[in-house]
C-alpha positions as CSV (number, residue, x, y, z in Angstrom):
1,X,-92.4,103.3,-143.2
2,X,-94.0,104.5,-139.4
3,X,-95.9,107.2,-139.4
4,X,-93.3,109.7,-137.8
5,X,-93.6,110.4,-134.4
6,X,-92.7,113.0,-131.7
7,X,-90.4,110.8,-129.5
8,X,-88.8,112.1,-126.0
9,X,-85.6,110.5,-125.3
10,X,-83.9,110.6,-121.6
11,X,-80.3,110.6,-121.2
12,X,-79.6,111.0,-125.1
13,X,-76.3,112.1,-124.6
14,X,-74.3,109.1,-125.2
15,X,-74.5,105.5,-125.3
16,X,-78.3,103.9,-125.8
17,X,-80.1,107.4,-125.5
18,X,-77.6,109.2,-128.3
19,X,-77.9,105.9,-130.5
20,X,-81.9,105.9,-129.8
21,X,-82.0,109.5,-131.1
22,X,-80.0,108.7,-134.2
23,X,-82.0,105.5,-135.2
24,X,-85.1,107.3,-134.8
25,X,-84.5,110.3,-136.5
26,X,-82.9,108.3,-139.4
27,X,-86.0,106.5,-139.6
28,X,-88.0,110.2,-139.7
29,X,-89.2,110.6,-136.3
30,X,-89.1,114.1,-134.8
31,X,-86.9,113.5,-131.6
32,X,-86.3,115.8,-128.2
33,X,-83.0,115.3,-126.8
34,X,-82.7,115.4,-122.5
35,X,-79.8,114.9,-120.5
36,X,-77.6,117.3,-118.6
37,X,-74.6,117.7,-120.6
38,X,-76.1,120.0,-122.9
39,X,-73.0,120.3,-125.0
40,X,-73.6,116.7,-126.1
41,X,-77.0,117.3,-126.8
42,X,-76.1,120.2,-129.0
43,X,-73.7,118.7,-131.3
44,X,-76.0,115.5,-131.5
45,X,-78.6,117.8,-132.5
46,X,-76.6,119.8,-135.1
47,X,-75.5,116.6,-136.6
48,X,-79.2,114.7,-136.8
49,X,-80.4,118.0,-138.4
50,X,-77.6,118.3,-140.9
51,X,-78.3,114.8,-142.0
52,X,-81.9,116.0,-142.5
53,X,-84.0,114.7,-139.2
54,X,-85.7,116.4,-137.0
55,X,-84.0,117.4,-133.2
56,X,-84.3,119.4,-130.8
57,X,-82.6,119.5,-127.2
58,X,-83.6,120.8,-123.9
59,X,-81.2,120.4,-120.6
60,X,-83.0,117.1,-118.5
61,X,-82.3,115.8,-114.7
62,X,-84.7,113.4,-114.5
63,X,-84.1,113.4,-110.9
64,X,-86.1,116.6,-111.1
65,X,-90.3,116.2,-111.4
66,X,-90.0,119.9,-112.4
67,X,-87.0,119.8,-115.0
68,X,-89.0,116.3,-116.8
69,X,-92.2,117.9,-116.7
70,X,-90.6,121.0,-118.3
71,X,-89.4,118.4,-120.9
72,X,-92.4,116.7,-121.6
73,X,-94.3,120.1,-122.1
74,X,-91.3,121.7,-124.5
75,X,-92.1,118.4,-126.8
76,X,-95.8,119.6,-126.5
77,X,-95.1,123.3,-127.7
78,X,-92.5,122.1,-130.5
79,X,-94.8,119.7,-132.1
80,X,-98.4,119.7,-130.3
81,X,-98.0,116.4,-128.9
82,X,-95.9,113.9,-127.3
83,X,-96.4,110.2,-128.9
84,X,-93.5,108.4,-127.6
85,X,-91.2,108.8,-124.1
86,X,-88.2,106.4,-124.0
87,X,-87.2,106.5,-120.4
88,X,-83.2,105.6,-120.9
89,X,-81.6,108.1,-118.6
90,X,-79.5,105.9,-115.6
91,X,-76.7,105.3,-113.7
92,X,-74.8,101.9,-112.5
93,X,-72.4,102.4,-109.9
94,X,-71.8,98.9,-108.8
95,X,-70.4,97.8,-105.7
96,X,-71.1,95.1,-102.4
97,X,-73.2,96.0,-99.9
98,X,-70.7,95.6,-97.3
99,X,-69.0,98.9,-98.9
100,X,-71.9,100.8,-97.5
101,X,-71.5,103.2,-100.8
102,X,-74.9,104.5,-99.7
103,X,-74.8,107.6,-101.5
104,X,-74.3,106.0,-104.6
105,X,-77.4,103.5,-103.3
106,X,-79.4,106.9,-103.1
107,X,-78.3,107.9,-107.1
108,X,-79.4,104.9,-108.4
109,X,-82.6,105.0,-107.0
110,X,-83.2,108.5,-107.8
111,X,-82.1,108.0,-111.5
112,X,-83.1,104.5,-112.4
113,X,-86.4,104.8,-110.4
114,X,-87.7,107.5,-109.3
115,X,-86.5,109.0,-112.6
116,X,-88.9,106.9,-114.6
117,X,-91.8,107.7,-112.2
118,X,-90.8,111.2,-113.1
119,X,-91.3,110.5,-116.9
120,X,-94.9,108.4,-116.2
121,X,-96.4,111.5,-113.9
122,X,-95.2,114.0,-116.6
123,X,-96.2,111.9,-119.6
124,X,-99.5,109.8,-119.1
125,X,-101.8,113.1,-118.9
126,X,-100.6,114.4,-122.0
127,X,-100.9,110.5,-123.4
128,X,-104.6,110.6,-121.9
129,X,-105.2,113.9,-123.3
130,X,-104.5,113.3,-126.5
131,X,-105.8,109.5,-126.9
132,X,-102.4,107.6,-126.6
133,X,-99.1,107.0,-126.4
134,X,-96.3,104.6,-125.8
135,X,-93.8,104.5,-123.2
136,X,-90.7,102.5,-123.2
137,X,-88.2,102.0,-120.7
138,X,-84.9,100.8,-121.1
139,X,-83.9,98.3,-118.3
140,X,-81.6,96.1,-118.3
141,X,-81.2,92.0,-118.2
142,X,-80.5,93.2,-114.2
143,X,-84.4,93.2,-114.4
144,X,-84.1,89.5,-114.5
145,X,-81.4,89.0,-112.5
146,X,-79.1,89.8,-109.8
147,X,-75.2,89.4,-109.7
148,X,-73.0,90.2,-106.7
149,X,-72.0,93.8,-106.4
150,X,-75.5,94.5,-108.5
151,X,-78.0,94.2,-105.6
152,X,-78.9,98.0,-105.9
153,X,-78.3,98.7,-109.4
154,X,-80.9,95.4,-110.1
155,X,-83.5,96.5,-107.5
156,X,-84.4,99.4,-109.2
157,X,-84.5,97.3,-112.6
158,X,-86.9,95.0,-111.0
159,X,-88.6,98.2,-109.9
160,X,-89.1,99.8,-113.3
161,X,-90.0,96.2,-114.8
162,X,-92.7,96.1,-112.6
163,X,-93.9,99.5,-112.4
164,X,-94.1,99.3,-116.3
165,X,-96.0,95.9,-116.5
166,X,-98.6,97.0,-113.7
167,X,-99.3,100.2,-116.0
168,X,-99.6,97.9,-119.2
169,X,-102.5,96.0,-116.8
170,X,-104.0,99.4,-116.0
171,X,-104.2,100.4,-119.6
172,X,-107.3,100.6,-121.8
173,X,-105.5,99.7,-124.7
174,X,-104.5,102.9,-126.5
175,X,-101.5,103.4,-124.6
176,X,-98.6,101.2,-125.2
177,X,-95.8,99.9,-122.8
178,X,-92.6,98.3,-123.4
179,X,-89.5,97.4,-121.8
180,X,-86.8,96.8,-123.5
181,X,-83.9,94.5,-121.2
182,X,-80.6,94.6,-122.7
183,X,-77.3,92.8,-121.8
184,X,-74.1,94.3,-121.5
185,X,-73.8,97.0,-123.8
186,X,-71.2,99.4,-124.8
187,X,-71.8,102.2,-122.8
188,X,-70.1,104.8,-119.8
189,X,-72.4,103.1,-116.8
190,X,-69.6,101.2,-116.4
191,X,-66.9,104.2,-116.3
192,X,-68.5,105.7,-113.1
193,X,-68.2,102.6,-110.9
194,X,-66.3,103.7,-107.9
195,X,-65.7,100.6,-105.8
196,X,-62.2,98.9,-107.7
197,X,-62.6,95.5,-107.5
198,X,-66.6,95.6,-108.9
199,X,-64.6,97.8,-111.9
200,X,-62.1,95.5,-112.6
201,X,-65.1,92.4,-112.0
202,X,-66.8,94.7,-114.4
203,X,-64.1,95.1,-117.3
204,X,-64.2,91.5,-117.5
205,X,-67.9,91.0,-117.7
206,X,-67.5,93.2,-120.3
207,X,-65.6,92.1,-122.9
208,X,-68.1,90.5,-124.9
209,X,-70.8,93.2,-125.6
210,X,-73.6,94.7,-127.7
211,X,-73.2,98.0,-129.6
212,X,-75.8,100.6,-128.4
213,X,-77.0,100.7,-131.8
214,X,-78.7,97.4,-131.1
215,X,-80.5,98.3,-128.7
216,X,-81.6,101.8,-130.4
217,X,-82.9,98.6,-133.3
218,X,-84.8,97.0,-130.6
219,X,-86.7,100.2,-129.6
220,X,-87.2,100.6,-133.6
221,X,-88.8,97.6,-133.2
222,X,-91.0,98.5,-130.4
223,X,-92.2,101.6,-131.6
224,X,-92.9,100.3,-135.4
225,X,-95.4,97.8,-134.7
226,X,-99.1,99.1,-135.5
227,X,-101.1,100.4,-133.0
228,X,-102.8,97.2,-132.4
229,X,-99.7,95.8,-131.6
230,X,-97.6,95.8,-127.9
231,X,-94.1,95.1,-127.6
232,X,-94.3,94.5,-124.0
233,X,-90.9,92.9,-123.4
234,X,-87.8,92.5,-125.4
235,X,-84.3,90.9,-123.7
236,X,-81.2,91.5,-125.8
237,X,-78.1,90.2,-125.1
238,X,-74.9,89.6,-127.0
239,X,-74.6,86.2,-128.9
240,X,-73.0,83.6,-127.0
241,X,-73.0,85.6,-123.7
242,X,-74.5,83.5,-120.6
243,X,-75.6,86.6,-119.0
């Protein structure tokens, strides 16, 4: 079994993040819960601990430097450390670029991008501190990719795929960095997509997908390995789906 770890997980509220926290905590990690809708993180808290894990939750906008580095430091004065930061929190709302949705544009950076910048500033000084760490980043196969009404949403995938592999470069070896790419996955991103037809063009991308759980098995994976070990990139997809 891993050594158990205090792991920091964005956006834990539902779909990868709330299947993350459950995975690790099953698997006797100590877990900090962030996302905004605090009720979620509650009752996802009350049910890891009844089952016997280890949770706690604090209220996370990852948009916020000050509300992530307030999340990083509550890991910090529950446990003394912080080992592990999966940056999962994000958004997809998908449409053309001739809709000029430029708002939503704006969210997308600020979540999928600037929120994981947000995580790195607040995380690799602690990480340094204390002589290592490992910080994964959920992406998306949109890191590989790009797919009409996706040119956004995939930009700031590129983005995070690249700001994690130049950090792996910088590294001296006891901090660990992985990205962790999946396909379509059961989730809400694609509830909050405004623009109809990329919704409907959505639905029907859609219908063959991967549970969350998988995913939450891929960052298992990640974190399991000893510390000799970097998962640097795993891609996930669905069996049998092209994208």
């Amino acid at each position: 079994m891993t050594e158990p770890r205090v792991v920091a997980i964005t956006g834990a509220s539902s779909g990868i993040g709330e299947a993350t926290a459950r995975r690790l905590a099953a698997d006797g990690h100590r877990v900090l819960l962030g996302a905004r809708r605090t009720d979620r993180l509650a009752a996802l808290t009350a049910e890891i601990t009844a089952a016997g894990g280890t949770a706690d939750c604090r209220p996370l906008d990852v948009t916020d430097p000050v509300s992530v580095q307030e999340f990083v430091a509550a890991a910090r004065e529950l446990h003394g450390r912080l080992d592990v930061l999966v940056n999962n929190a994000g958004v997809m709302p998908l449409s053309p670029l001739n809709a000029l949705r430029t708002d939503e544009w704006d969210r997308m950076i600020d979540v999928n991008l600037r929120g994981v910048l947000h995580g790195f500033a607040a995380a690799l000084p602690v990480m340094a501190a204390q002589g290592g760490g490992h910080l994964i980043t959920v992406a998306s196969v949109g890191a590989h990719e790009v797919v009409p009404t996706a040119a956004v949403y995939c930009a700031t995938k590129f983005a995070v795929r690249a700001l994690s592999e130049g950090l792996r470069q910088e590294s001296d070896g006891s901090l660990r960095v992985t990205v962790v790419s999946p396909g379509v996955t059961t989730s809400e991103l694609a509830d909050h997509i405004g623009d109809p037809d990329a919704r409907e063009a959505m639905r029907a991308y859609r219908a063959v997908a991967l549970p969350a759980e998988a995913v939450a098995d891929a960052i298992a994976y990640a974190l399991a390995q000893p510390p000799h070990v970097d998962v640097n990139e795993i891609v996930v997809r669905p069996a049998g789906s092209a994208q």
